[in-house]
TIBA-93130 format. One record per residue: residue number from 1; residue in three letters; x, y, z of N, C-alpha, C, O in turn. Coordinates in steps of 0.2 Angstrom, whole numbers, plus 5000, padded with zeros to 4 digits. Each point is the difference from the previous one (the first is absolute). Last residue first. Layout:
! TIBA-93130
> NUM|Ala|X|Y|Z|X|Y|Z|X|Y|Z|X|Y|Z
...
END
This chain:
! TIBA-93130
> 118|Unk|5013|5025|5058|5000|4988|4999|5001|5000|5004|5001|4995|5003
> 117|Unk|4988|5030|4996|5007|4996|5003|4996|4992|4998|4994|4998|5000
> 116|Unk|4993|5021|4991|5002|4998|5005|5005|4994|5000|4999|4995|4996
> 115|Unk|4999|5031|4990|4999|4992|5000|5002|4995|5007|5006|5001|5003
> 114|Unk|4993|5027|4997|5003|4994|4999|4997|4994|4997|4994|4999|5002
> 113|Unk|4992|5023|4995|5005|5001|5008|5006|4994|4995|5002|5002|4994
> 112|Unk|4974|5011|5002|5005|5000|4995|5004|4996|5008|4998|5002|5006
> 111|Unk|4977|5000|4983|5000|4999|5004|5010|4998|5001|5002|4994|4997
> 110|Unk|4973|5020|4995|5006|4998|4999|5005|4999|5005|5001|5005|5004
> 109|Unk|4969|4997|4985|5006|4998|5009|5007|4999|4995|5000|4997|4995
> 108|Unk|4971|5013|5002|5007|4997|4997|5004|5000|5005|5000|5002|5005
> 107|Unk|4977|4992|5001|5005|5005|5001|5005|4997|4996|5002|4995|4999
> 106|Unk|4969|5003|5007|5005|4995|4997|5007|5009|5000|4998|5006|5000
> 105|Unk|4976|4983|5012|5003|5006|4997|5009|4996|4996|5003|4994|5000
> 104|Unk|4974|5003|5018|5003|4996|4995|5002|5006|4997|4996|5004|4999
> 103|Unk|4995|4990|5027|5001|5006|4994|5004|4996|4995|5004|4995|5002
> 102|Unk|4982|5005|5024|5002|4996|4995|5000|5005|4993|4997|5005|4998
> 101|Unk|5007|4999|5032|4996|5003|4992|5003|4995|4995|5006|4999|4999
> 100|Unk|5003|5001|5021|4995|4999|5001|4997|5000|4992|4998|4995|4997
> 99|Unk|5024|5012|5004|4997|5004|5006|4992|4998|4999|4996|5004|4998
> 98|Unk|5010|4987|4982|5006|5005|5004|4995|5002|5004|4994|5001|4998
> 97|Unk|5003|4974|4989|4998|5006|5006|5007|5003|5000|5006|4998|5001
> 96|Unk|4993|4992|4977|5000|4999|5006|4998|5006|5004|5001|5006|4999
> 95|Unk|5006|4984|4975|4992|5002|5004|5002|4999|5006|5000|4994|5001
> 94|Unk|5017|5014|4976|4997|4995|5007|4994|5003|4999|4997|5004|4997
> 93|Unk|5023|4996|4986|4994|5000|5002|4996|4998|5005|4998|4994|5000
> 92|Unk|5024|5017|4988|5001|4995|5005|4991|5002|5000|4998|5005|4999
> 91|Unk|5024|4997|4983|4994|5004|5003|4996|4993|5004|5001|4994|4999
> 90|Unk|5023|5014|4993|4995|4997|4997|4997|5001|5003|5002|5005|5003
> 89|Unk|5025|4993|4996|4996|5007|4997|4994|4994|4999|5000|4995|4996
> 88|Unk|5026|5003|5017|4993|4995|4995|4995|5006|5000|5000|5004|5005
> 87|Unk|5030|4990|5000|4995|5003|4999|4992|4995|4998|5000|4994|4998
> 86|Unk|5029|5008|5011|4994|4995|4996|4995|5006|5002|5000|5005|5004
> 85|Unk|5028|4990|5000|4997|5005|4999|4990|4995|4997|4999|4995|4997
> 84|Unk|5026|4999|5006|4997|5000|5007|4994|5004|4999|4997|5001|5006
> 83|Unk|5012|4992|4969|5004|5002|5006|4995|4997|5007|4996|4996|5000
> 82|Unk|4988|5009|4987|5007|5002|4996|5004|4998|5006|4999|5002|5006
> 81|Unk|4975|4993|4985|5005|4999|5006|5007|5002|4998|5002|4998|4994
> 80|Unk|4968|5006|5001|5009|4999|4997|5003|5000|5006|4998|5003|5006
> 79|Unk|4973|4999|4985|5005|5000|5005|5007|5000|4996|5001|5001|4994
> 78|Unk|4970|5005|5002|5006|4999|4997|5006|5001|5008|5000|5004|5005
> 77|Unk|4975|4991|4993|5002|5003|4993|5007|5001|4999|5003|5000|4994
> 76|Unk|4979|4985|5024|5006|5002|4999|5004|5004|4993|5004|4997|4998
> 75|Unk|4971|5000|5021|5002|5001|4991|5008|5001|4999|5002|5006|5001
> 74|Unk|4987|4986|5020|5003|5002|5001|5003|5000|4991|5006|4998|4999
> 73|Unk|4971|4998|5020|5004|4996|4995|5005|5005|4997|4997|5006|5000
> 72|Unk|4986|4987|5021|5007|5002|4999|5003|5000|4992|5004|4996|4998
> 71|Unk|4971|5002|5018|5003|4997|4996|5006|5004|4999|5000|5005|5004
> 70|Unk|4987|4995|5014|4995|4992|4996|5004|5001|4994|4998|4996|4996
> 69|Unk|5009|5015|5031|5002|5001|4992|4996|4992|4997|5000|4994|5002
> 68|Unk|5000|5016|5021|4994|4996|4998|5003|5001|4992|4996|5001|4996
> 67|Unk|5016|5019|5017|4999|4991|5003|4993|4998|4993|4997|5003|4996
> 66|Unk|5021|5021|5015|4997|4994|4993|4996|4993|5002|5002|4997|5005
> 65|Unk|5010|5023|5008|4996|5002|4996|4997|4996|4997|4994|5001|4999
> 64|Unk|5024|4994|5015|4994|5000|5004|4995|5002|4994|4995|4997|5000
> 63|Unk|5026|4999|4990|4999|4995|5006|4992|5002|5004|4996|4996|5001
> 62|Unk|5013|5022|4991|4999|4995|4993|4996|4996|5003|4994|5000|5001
> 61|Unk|5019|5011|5014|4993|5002|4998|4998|4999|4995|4996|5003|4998
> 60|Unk|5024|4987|5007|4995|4998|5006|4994|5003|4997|4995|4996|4999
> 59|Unk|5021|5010|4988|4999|4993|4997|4996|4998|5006|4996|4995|4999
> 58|Unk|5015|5026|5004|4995|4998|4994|4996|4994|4998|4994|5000|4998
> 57|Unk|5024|5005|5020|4995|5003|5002|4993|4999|4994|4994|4999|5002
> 56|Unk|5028|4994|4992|4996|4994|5007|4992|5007|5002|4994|4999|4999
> 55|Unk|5021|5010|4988|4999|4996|4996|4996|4994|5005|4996|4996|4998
> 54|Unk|5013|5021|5011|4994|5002|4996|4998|4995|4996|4995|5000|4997
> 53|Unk|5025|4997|5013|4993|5002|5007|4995|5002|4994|4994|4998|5002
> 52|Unk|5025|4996|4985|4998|4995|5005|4994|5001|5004|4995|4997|5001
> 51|Unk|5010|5021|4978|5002|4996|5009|4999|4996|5000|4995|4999|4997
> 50|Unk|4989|5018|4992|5009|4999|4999|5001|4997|5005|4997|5001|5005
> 49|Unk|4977|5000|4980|5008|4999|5007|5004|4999|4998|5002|4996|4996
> 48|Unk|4970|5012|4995|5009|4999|4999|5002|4998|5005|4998|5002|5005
> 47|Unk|4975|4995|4989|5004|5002|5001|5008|5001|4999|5001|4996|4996
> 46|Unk|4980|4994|4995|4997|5002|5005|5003|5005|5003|4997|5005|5002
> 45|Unk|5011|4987|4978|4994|5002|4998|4996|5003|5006|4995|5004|5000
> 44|Unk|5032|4993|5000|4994|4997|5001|4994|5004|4999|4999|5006|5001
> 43|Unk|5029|4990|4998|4996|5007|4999|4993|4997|5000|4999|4999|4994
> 42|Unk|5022|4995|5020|4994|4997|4995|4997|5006|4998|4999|5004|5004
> 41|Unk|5029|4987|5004|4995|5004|5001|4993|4999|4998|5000|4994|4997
> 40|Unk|5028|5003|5013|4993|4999|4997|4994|5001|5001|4998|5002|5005
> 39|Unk|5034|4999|4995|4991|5003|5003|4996|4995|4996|5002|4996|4996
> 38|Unk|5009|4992|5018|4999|5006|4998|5004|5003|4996|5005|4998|5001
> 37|Unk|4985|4977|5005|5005|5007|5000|4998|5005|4999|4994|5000|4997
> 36|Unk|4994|4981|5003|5000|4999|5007|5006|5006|5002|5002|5003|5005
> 35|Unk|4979|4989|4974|5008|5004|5002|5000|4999|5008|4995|5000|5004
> 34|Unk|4984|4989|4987|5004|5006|5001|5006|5000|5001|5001|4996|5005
> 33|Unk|4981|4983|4995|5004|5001|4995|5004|5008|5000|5004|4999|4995
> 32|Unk|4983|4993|5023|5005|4996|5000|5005|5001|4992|5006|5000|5000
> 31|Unk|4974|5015|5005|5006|5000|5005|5006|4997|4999|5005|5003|5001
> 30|Unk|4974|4990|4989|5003|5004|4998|5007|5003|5001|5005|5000|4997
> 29|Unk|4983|4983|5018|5005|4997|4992|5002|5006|4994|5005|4999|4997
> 28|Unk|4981|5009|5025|5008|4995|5001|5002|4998|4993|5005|5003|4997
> 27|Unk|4975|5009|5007|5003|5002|4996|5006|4996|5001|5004|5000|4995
> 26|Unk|4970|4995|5007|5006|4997|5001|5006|5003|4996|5002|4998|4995
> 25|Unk|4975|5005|5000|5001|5002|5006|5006|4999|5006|5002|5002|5005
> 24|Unk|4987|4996|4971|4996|4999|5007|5003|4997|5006|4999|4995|5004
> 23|Unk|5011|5013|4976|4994|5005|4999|4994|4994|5005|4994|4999|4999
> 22|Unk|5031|4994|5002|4998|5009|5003|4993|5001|4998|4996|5003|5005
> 21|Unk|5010|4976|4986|4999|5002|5008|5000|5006|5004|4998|5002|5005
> 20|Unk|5005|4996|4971|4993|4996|5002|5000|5001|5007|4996|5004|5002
> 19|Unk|5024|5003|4990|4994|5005|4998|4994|4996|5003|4995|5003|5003
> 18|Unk|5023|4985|4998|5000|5003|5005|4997|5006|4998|5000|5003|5005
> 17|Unk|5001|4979|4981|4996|5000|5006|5002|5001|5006|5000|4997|5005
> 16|Unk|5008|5011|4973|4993|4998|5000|4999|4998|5006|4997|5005|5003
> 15|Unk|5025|4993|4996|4998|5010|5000|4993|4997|4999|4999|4998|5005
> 14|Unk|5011|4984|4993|5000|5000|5009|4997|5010|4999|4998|5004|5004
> 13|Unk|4999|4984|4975|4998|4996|5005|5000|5005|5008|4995|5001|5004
> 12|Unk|5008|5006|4972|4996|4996|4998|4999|4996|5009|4995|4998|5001
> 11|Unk|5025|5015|4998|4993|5005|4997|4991|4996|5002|4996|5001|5003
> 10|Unk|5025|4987|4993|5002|5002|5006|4994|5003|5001|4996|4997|5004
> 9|Unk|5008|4994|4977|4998|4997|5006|4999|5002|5003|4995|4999|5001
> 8|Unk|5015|5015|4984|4992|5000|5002|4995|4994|5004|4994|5000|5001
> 7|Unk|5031|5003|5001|4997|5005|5001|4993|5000|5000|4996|5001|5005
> 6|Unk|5019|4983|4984|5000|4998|5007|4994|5005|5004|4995|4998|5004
> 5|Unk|5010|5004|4973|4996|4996|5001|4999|4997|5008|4995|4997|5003
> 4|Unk|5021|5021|4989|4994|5001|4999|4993|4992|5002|4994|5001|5003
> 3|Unk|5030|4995|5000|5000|5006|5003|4991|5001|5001|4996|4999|5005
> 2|Unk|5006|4979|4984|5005|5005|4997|4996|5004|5006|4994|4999|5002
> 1|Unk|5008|4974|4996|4996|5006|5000|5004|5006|5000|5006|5000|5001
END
């Protein structure tokens, strides 16, 4: 398998269902997949953070916002991996309770850091 093909494995499984379990309600496996250096950052459709602390601070009220997700799908339109370098550009469509309230709505998402570690 090539660089690129390990990647949207990669995408295709443990990044997938750590969006699944954030959009109800479990931000840990997200968490699990961040930078643990610095810097780092998110520029988020809910919100941004710089840091470790804000970056924990985010993904808990995510983590508390979201729950009863009935669908997750994550339109993939275009990735690459260069070097330590990867990316993925697409659009994500959920149905899940935010703050109680049920809502379906859909987000372009870019998503740039590392490739994960063999």
């Amino acid at each position: 398998m090539t660089d690129r093909d390990d990647f949207l494995a990669w995408v295709e499984t443990a990044l997938y269902e750590a969006e699944l379990a954030l959009h109800n309600g479990d931000a840990a496996p997200r968490r699990a997949l961040w930078s643990r250096n610095e810097p780092v950052s998110v520029l988020g459709a809910w919100r941004n953070a710089y840091g470790q602390q804000e970056l924990d601070g985010l993904f808990t009220a995510l983590g508390r916002s979201f729950s009863d997700c009935t669908s997750y799908v994550f339109e993939l339109r275009a990735y690459g991996v260069s070097g330590d370098m990867a990316y993925t550009a697409g659009l994500e469509h959920i149905s899940a309770s935010v703050d109680g309230e049920p809502r379906t709505y859909t987000l372009r998402v870019r998503v740039e850091g590392g490739p994960p570690s063999r």
